[in-house]
C-alpha positions as CSV (number, residue, x, y, z in Angstrom):
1,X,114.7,220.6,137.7
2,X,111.8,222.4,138.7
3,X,108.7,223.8,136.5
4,X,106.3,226.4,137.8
5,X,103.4,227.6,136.0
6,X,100.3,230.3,136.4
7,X,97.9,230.3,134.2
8,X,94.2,231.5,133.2
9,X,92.5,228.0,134.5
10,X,90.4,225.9,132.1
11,X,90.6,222.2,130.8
12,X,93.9,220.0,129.8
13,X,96.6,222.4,131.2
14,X,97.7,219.2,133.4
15,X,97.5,217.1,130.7
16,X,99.3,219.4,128.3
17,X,102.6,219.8,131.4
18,X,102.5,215.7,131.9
19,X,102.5,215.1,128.7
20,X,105.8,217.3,128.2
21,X,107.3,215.8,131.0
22,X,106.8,212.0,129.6
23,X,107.7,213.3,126.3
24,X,111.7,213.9,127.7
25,X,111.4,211.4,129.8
26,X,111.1,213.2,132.7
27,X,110.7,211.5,136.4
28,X,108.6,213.8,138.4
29,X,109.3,213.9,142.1
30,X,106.8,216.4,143.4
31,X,103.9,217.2,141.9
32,X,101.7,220.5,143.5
33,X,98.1,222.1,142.3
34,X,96.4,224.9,143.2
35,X,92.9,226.0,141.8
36,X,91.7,229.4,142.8
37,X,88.1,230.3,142.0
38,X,88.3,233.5,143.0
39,X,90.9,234.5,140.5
40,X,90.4,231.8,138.4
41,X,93.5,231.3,138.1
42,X,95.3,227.5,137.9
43,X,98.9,227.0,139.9
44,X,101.3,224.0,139.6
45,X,105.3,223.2,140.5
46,X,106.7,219.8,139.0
47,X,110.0,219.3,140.5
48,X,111.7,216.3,137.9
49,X,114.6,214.3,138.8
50,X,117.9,215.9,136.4
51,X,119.3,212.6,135.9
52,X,116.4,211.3,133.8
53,X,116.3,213.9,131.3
54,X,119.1,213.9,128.3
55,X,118.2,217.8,127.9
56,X,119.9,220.4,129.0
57,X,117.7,223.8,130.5
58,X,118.2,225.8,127.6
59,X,116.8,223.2,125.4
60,X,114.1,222.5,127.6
61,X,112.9,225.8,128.1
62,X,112.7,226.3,124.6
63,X,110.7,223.3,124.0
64,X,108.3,224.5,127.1
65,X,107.7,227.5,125.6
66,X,105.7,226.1,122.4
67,X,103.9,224.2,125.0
68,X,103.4,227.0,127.5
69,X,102.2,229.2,124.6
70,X,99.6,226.3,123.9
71,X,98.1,226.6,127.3
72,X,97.5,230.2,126.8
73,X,99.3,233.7,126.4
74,X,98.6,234.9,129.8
75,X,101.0,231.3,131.2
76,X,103.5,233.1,133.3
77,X,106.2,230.0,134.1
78,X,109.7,229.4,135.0
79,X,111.8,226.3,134.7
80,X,115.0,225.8,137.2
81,X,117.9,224.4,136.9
82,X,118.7,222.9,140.5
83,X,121.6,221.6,139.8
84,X,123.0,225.2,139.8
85,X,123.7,226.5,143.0
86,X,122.0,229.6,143.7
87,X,123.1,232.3,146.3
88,X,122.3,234.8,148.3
89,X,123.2,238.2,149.4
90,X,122.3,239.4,153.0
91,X,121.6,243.3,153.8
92,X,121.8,244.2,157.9
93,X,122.0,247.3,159.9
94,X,122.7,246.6,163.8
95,X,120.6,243.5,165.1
96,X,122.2,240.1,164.7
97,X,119.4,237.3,165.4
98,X,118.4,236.8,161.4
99,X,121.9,236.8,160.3
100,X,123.5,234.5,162.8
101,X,120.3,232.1,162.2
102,X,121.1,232.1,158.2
103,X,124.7,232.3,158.6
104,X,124.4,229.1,160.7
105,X,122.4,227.3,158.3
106,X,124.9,227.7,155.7
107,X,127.4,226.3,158.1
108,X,125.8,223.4,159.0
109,X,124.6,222.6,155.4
110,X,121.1,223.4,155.8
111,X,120.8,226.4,153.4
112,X,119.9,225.8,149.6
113,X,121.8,228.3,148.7
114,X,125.7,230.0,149.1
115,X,125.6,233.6,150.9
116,X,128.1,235.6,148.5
117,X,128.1,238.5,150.8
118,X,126.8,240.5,154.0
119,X,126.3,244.1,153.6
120,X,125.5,246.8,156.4
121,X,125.0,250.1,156.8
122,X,126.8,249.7,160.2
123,X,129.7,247.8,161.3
124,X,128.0,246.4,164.2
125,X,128.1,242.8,162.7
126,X,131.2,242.8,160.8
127,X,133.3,240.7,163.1
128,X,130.3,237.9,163.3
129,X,130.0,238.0,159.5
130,X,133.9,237.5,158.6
131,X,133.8,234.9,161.4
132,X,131.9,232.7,158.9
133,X,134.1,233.2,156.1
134,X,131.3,235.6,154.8
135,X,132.9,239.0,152.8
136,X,131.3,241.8,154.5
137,X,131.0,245.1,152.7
138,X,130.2,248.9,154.8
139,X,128.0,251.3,153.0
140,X,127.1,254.1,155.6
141,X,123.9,256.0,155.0
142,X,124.3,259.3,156.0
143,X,121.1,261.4,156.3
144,X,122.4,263.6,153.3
145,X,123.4,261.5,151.5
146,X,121.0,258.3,151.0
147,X,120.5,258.4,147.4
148,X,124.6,257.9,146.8
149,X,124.4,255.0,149.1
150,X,121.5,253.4,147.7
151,X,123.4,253.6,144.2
152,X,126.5,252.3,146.0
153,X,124.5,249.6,147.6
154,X,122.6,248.3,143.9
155,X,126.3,248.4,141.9
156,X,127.6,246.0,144.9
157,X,124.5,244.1,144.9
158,X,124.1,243.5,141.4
159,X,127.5,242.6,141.0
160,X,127.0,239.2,143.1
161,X,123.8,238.4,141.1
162,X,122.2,237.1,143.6
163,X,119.3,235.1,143.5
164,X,118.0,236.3,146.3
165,X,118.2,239.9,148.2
166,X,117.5,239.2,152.2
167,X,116.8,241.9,154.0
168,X,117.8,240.6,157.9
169,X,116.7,243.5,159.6
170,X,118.1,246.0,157.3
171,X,116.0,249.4,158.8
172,X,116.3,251.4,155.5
173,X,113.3,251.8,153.1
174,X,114.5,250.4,149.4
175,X,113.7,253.6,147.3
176,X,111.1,252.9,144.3
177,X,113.9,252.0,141.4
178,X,115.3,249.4,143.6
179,X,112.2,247.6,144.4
180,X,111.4,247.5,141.0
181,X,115.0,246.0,139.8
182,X,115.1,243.3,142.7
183,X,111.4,242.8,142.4
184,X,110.4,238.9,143.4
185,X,113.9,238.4,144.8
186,X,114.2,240.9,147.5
187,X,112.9,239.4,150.7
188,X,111.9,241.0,153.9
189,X,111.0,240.3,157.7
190,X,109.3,242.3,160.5
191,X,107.5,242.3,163.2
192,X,103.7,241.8,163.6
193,X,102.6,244.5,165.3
194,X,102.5,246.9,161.8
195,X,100.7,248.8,161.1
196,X,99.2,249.6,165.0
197,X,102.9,250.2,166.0
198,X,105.1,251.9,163.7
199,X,108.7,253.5,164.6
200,X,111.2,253.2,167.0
201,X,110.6,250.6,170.1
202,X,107.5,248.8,168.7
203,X,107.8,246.4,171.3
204,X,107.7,248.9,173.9
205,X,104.8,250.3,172.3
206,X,102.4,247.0,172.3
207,X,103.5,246.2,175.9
208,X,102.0,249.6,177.0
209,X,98.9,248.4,175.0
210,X,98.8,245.0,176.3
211,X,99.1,242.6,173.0
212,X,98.5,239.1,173.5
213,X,100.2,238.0,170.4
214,X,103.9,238.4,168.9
215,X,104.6,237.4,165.5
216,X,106.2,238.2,162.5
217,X,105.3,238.5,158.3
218,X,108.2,237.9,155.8
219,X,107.5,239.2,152.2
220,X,108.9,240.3,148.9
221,X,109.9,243.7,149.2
222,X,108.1,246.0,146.7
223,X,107.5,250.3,146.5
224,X,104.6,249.9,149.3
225,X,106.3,249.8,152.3
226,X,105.6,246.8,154.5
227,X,102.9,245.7,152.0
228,X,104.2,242.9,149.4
229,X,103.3,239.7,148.3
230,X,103.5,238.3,151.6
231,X,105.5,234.3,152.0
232,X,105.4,233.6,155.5
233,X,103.9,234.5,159.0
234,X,103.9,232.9,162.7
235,X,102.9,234.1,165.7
236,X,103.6,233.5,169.6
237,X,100.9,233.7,172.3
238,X,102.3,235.8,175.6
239,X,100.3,237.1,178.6
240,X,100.6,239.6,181.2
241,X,104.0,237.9,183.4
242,X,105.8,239.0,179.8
243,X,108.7,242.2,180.6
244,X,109.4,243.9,177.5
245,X,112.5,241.9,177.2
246,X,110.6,239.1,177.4
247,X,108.6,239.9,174.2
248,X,111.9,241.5,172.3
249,X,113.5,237.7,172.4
250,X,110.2,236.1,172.0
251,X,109.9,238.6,169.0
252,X,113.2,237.8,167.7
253,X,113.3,233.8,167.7
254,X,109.8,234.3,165.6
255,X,111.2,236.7,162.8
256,X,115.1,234.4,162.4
257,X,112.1,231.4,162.0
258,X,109.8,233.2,160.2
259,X,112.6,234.6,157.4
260,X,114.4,231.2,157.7
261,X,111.3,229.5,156.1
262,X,110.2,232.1,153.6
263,X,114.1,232.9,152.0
264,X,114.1,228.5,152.0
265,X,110.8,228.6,150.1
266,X,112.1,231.2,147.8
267,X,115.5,229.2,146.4
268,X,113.6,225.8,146.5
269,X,111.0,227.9,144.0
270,X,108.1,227.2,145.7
271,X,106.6,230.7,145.7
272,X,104.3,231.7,142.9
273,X,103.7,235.4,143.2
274,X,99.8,236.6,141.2
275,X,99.4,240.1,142.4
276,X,99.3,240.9,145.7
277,X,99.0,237.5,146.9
278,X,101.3,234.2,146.9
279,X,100.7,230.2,146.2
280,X,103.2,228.5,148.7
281,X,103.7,224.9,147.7
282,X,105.4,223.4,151.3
């Protein structure tokens, strides 16, 4: 089980959660703290061993929230069951290097989560996704006709539940009404060079300019484009022997690492969103 917590920060908030935990007997694991003074805001995640508590999540969230609504009104908090699997549904258009890194993860074990589904705007990647046993589903998005797709696209979507959205290179913009339904689950990754180099061949584009660094920012996706809660970033130092195609593979191994970390951090609940900004307990 894990407990995450945000609250208003002041005196006994610790005491009040340990005090919970001993109180159903609960073995804590993990135990992460984060004090902001310049929002003033406390953060915690207490990850508790399932087998030493009697109670099942339904019963224990319902006990938290007396506790929670001790510590203050403004307590925003989840509690997870992690004996529940979660899963995962990927989104893709035509480039391959984030879905064959998370499509190998799950193969090898390595994924905390199932991936239910692939779906693409393209067929490009069909083949590699069935070749994982993965279902793959084609919505095209026709210049006309966007807004039918993107309602095609949430009634497939939401059918899986997911617990996680992952957008692995998916180049379409999530109109306002998705964002807001798949808000703190949907998960993006791009490349560094935004906003200096926006459009097609961005690569291209900072070669002419002569960068010195690649990278790449994975975030929750929300209505402003490129500019959620961000999760995870990394970048690569290059020099002046780099060929564009030299920076596109440096660029890619960075983003399938980049997303790889943030979508793990996301299903192991170690993200706590407050505003525009993120606590990351690694």
């Amino acid at each position: 089980m894990v407990l995450t917590l945000g609250c208003p920060d002041r005196t006994g908030i610790v005491a009040a959660i340990s005090g919970f935990i001993a109180e159903i007997g609960g073995w804590i694991t993990e135990a992460r703290y984060h004090s902001d003074d310049q929002s003033g805001w406390f953060f915690t995640r207490q990850a508790i061993r399932a087998d030493s508590v009697d109670l099942d999540v339904d019963e224990l969230r319902r006990r938290f929230t007396e506790v929670a609504a001790r510590i203050g009104p403004e307590a925003e908090w989840s509690m997870t069951d992690t004996g529940v699997e979660k899963s995962v549904v990927l989104l893709v258009s035509r480039d391959s290097h984030c879905l064959i890194d998370l499509l190998g993860r799950a193969e090898r074990g390595e994924f905390p989560a199932t991936i239910r589904a692939v779906i693409g705007n393209h067929r490009d990647l069909e083949e590699l996704t069935t070749r994982f046993g993965v279902p793959f589903h084609h919505i095209p998005f026709p210049a006309d006709g966007k807004p039918a797709a993107f309602s095609q696209l949430r009634e497939l979507v939401d059918g899986y539940t997911p617990d996680a959205i992952i957008l692995a290179r998916f180049m379409q913009i999530l109109p306002a009404d998705l964002c807001e339904a798949w808000a703190g689950r949907a998960v993006n990754i791009h490349h560094s060079f935004l906003p200096s180099f926006i459009g097609a061949r961005p690569y291209h584009q900072a070669f002419d300019r002569g960068v010195k660094l690649i990278g790449a920012t994975c975030h929750y996706v929300t209505a402003d484009l490129d500019a959620g809660p961000i999760i995870e970033q990394d970048v690569s130092r290059i020099n002046h022997d780099y060929s564009t195609a030299d920076m596109v593979r440096q660029g890619r191994d960075i983003e399938a690492l980049v997303l790889s970390r943030g979508v793990r951090w996301h299903l192991e609940d170690r993200i706590l969103v407050h505003g525009r900004k993120t606590v990351v307990f690694t």
